[in-house]
FITI-827423 format. One record per residue (C-alpha): x, y, z; residue in one letter. Coordinates in steps of 0.02 Angstrom, whole numbers, padded with zeros to 5 digits, always signed. Layout:
N
XYZa ...
***
This chain:
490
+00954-00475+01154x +00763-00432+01140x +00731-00281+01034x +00563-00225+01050x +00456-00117+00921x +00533+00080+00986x +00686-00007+00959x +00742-00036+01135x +00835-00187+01217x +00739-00259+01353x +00877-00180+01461x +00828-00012+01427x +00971+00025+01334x +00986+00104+01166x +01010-00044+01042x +01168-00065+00945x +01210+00006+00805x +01198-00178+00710x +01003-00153+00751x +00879-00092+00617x +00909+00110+00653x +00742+00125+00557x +00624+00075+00678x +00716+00203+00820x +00687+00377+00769x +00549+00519+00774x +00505+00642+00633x +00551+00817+00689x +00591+00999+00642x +00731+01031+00751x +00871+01130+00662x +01052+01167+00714x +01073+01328+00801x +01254+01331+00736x +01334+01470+00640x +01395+01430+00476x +01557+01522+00434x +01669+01526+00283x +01535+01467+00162x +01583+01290+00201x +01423+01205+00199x +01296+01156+00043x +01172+01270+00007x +01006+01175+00014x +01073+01165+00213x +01005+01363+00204x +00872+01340+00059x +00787+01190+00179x +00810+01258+00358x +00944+01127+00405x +01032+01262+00507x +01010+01438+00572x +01156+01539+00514x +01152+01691+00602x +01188+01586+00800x +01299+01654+00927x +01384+01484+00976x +01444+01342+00887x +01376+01173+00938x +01475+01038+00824x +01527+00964+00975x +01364+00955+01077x +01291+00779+01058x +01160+00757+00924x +01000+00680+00965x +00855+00581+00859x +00744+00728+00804x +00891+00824+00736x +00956+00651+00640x +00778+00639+00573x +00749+00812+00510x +00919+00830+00408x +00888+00649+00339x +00725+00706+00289x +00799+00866+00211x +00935+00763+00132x +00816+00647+00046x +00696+00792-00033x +00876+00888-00095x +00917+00713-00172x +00748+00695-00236x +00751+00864-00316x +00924+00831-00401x +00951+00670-00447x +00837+00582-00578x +00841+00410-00498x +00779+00522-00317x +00853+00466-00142x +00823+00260-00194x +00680+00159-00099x +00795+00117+00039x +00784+00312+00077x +00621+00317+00065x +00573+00175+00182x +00687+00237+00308x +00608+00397+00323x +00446+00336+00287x +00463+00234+00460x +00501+00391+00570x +00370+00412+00713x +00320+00530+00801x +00418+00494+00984x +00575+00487+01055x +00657+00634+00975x +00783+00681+01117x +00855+00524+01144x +01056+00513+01097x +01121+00436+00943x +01262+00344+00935x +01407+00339+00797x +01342+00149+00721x +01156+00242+00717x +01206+00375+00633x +01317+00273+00491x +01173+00133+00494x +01044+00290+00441x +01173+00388+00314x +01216+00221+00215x +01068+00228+00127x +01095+00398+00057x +01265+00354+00019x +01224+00182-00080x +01118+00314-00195x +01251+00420-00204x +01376+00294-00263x +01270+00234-00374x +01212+00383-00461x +01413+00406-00489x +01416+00545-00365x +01558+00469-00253x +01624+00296-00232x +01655+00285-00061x +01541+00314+00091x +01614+00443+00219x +01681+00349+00365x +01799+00183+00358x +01722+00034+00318x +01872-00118+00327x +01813-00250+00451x +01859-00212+00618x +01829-00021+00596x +01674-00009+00680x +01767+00013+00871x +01694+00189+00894x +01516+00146+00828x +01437+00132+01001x +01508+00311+01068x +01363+00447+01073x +01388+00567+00903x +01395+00743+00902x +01318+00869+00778x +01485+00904+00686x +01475+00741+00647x +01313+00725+00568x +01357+00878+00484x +01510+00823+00407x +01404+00645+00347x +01260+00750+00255x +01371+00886+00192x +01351+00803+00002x +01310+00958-00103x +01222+00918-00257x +01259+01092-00338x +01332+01069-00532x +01316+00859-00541x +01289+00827-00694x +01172+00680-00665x +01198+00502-00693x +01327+00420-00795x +01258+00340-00949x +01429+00269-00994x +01332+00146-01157x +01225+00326-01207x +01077+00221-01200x +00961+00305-01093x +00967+00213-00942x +01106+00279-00807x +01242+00181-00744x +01170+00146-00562x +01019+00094-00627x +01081-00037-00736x +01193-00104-00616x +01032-00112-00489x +00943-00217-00607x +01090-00350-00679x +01108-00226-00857x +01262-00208-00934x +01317-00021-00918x +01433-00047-01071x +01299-00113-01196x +01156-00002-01273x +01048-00147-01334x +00981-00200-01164x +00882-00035-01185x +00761-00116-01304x +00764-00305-01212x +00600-00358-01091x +00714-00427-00943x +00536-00488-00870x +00427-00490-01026x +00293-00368-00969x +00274-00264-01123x +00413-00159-01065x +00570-00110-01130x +00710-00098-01003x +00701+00085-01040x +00530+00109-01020x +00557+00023-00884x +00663+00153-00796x +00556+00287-00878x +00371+00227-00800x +00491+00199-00641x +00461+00008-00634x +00544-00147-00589x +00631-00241-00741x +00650-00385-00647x +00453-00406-00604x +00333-00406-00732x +00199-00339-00605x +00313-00186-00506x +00130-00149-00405x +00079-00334-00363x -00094-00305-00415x -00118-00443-00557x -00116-00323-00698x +00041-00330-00789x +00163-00157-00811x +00161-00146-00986x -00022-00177-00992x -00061-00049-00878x +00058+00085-00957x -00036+00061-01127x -00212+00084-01043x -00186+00230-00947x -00137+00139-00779x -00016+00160-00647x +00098+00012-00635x +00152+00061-00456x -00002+00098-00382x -00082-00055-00335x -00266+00029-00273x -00318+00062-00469x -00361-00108-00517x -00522-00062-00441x -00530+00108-00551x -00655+00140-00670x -00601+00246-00797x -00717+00244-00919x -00851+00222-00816x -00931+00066-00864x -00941-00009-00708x -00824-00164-00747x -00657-00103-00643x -00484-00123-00733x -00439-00291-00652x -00593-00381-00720x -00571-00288-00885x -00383-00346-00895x -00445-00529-00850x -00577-00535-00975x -00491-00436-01130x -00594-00267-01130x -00517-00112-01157x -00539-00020-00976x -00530+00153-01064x -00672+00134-01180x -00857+00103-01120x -00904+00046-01282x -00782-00119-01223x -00843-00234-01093x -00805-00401-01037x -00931-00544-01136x -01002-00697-01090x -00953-00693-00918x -01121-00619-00840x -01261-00681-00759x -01426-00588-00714x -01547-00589-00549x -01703-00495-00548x -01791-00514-00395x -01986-00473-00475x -01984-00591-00588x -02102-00725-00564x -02001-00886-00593x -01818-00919-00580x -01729-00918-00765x -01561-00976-00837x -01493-00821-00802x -01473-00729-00959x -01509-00524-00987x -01695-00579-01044x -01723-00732-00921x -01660-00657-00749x -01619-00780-00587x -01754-00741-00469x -01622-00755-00347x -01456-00707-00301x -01390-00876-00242x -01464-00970-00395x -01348-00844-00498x -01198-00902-00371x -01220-01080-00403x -01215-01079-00600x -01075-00971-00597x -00932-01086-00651x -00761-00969-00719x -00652-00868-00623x -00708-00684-00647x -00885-00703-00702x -01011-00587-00649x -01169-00566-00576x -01290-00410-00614x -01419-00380-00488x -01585-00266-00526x -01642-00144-00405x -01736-00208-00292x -01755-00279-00107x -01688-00457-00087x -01727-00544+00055x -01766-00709+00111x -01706-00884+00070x -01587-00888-00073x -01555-00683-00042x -01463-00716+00110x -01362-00818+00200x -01269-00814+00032x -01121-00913-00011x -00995-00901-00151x -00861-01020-00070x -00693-01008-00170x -00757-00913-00307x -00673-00766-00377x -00825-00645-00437x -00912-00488-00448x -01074-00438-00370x -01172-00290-00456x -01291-00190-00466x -01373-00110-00598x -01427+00069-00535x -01327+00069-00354x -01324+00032-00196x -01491+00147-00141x -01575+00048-00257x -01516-00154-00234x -01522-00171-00036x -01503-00350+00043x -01613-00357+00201x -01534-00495+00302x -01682-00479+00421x -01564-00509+00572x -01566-00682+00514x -01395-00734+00465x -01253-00629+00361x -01258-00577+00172x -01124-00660+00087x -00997-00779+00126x -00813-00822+00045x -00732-00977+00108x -00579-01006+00024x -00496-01146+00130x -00338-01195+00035x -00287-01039-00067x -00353-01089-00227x -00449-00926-00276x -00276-00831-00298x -00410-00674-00358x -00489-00530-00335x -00691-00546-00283x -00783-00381-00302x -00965-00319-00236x -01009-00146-00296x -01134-00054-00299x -01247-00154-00154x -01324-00138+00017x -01332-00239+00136x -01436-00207+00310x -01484-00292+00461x -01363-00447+00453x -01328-00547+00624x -01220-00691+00658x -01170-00739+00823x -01003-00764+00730x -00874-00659+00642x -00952-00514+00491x -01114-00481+00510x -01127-00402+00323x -01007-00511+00252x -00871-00654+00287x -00707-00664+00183x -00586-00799+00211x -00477-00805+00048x -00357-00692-00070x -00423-00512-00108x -00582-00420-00096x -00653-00261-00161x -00795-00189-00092x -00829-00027-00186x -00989+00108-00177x -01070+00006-00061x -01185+00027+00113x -01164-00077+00272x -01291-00024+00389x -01354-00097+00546x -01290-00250+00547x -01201-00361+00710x -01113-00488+00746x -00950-00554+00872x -00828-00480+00785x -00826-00365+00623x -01012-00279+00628x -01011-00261+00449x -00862-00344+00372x -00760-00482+00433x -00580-00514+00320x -00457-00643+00362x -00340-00715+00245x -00227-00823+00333x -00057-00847+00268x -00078-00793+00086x -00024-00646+00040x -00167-00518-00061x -00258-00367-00026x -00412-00291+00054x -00472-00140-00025x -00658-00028+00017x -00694+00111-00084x -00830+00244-00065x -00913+00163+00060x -01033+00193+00175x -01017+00087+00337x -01122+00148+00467x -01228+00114+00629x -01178-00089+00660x -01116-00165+00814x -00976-00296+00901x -00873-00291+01030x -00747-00296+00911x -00719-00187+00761x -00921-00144+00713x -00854-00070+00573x -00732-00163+00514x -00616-00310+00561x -00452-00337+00444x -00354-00486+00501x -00164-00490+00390x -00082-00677+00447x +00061-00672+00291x +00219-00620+00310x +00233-00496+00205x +00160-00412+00045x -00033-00410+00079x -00080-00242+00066x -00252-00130+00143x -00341+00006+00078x -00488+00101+00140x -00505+00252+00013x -00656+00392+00024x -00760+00296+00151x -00857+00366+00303x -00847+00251+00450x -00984+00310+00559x -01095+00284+00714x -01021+00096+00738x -01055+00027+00923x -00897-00073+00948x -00735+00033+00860x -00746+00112+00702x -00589-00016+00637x -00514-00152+00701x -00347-00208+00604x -00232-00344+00656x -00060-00396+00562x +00016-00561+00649x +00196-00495+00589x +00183-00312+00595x +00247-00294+00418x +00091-00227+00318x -00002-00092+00296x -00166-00032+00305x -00200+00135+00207x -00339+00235+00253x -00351+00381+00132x -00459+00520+00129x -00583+00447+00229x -00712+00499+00379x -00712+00390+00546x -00817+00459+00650x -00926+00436+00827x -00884+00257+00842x -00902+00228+01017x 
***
């Protein structure tokens, strides 16, 4: 049977309840004009607008459709949120994190509605609230699950009431509940594991459940910097966009400072002997050093030779051979500039692209960075006009793409194949270039699963072609864009 993305058979049916219930639902505020009498119900049903209590007419037996599922699951996971230290669980989450915005009077059926309260109810077991979900679950007791549910029913399975639970059960004392341990392979009954490093991160188990990290996973966020290295510098181990931040403003961003030792809250710390310099007035080419400046930016490309090194550009317009047409191959690097990207412009003279990465068999496995550049008037006849990435990950952050063309991807052009890493611009500027496909930008995701996409506090503007174009070959991740302009992209 062929499901297809709204969760429909290719009959037109409703899928079964064995289907992902997930993907079927819409996001919406419609509550239950039903009268609640006796007191019988919880009370953040009344303190969250999950019913109106004051209706003439019961409906329990009326059948309950999508929208009405959606908005007392969403309800149910902020009340679990708001009570329960451990929150509603990530299963929770990512259920109603996939709600759309369709489809929110079409029927449910009794296996929907179990297949969206189990994940509340695995939580709720585990956090020691009950042990048993509230339908029964022997094989073979599933007969009813594809007659259409009514709104007693969905009452009666999100009628949990939080009001007086204790909390979790912390049966060892030692800090970490009960459900979490179990989650994680801990022994519930033995208060040492609290101080163990299950995945020797720098983290204690506890910490662990504290910072709200994965035990099991040295790197919870997947963004190269370890958890406990991140907790003791200020970081975010779940949030996977700061290995580009900058918190002490010294222009090296965390990840480079975690790969090279410096300290990414202190400016007075900065990576060593990893830089090379280009200085496009002086009058011969040097070795490259702070006082004897590559005349060019390519010179500085080919004597790079370790992962992570990088290359500080003075202001300056660069532009002809050895400026453009660049290429950095499988090299994992940052691009600079000293004073910004208003002052250190390349000026592809519509002759050919900026930059180039060509990582062809996966063995970069790292982050390359430009910051701080622009780059105008680039043309290729083939894919990223600005700039070509084939690899890993890429940052692009405080930079200006302006004016320049190509087939597809205007200004940038990012494919990565079938690894699995991320694409991240930053407080960029991308403006005023041109393809038939994505002039702005072109993000192609070919892995499975995990590579991630962030465009964070750019303006997208004035691109002849589509602002963005993003493609995912398995429809499994994302592409963040966060607080961000696009704008008059015809």
């Amino acid at each position: 049977m062929k499901i297809d993305k709204h969760g429909y058979c290719s009959n037109g049916r409703l899928c079964s309840a064995t289907t992902v219930f997930s993907f079927l639902f819409v996001l919406g505020t419609v509550v239950f004009n039903t009268p609640v009498l006796g007191g019988n119900y919880p009370q953040w049903w009344i303190d969250r607008g999950v019913v109106i209590t004051n209706a003439a007419v019961t409906n329990d037996f009326a059948a309950v459709n999508a929208g009405q599922l959606k908005w007392m699951a969403t309800q149910a996971k902020a009340e679990m949120d708001s009570k329960l230290s451990g929150g509603s669980g990530q299963a929770v989450s990512n259920l109603i994190a996939s709600f759309t915005t369709s489809n929110n009077y079409c029927a449910v059926n009794v296996g929907q509605l179990k297949n969206a309260a189990k994940p509340f109810y695995d939580s709720l077991i585990a956090a020691g609230y009950t042990n048993t979900y509230p339908w029964p679950v022997p094989p073979g007791s599933n007969c009813n699950d594809f007659a259409l549910a009514n709104i007693g029913q969905l009452k009666n399975v999100f009628s949990f009431d939080l009001t007086g639970f204790t909390g979790e059960i912390d049966s060892d004392g030692d800090g970490m509940p009960d459900w979490w341990e179990q989650a994680h392979g801990f022994n519930p009954n033995d208060p040492a594991d609290a101080a163990q490093d299950a995945d020797g991160d720098g983290l204690s188990n506890l910490k662990e459940y504290i910072h709200g990290t994965d035990p099991r996973n040295p790197d919870t966020d997947g963004d190269g910097m370890p958890d406990g290295w991140e907790v003791d510098h200020g970081l975010n181990p779940t949030d996977f966009s700061d290995l580009m931040s900058d918190a002490d403003n010294d222009g090296i961003p965390a990840f480079y400072e975690y790969k090279h030792g410096s300290d990414p809250q202190d400016a007075a710390s900065i990576p060593t002997n990893c830089y090379y310099y280009v200085d496009g007035s002086v009058a011969t080419n040097g070795d490259g050093s702070v006082g004897s400046p590559f005349k060019t930016i390519q010179a500085a490309l080919n004597a790079s030779t370790n992962t992570y090194d990088i290359i500080k550009i003075a202001d300056g317009v660069y532009a002809g051979t050895g400026n453009k047409k660049l290429y950095a191959g499988a090299k994992a690097l940052m691009l600079t500039s000293t004073n910004g990207a208003e002052h250190c412009i390349i000026d592809c003279e519509g002759d050919g692209r900026a930059i180039e990465w060509y990582d062809t068999y996966g063995a970069n496995n790292g982050l390359s960075v430009m910051k701080g550049i622009q780059i105008r008037n680039g043309y290729t006849s083939e894919a990223g006009g600005a700039v070509f990435y084939y690899g890993n990950g890429l940052a692009i952050d405080s930079c200006m793409l302006i004016s320049n063309s190509s087939i597809q991807g205007g200004a940038l052009h990012v494919d990565w194949s079938d690894w699995v890493m991320a694409i991240i611009l930053r407080n960029c500027l991308i403006a005023s270039n041109a393809a038939p496909l994505g002039a702005g930008l072109d993000i192609q995701f070919g892995a499975a699963n995990g590579s991630q996409g962030y465009v964070q506090n750019c303006t997208i503007i004035d691109n002849a072609g589509s602002g963005i174009c993003f493609s995912d070959d398995y429809e499994t991740n994302p592409l963040v864009l966060e607080n961000s302009i696009v704008w008059s992209n015809i």
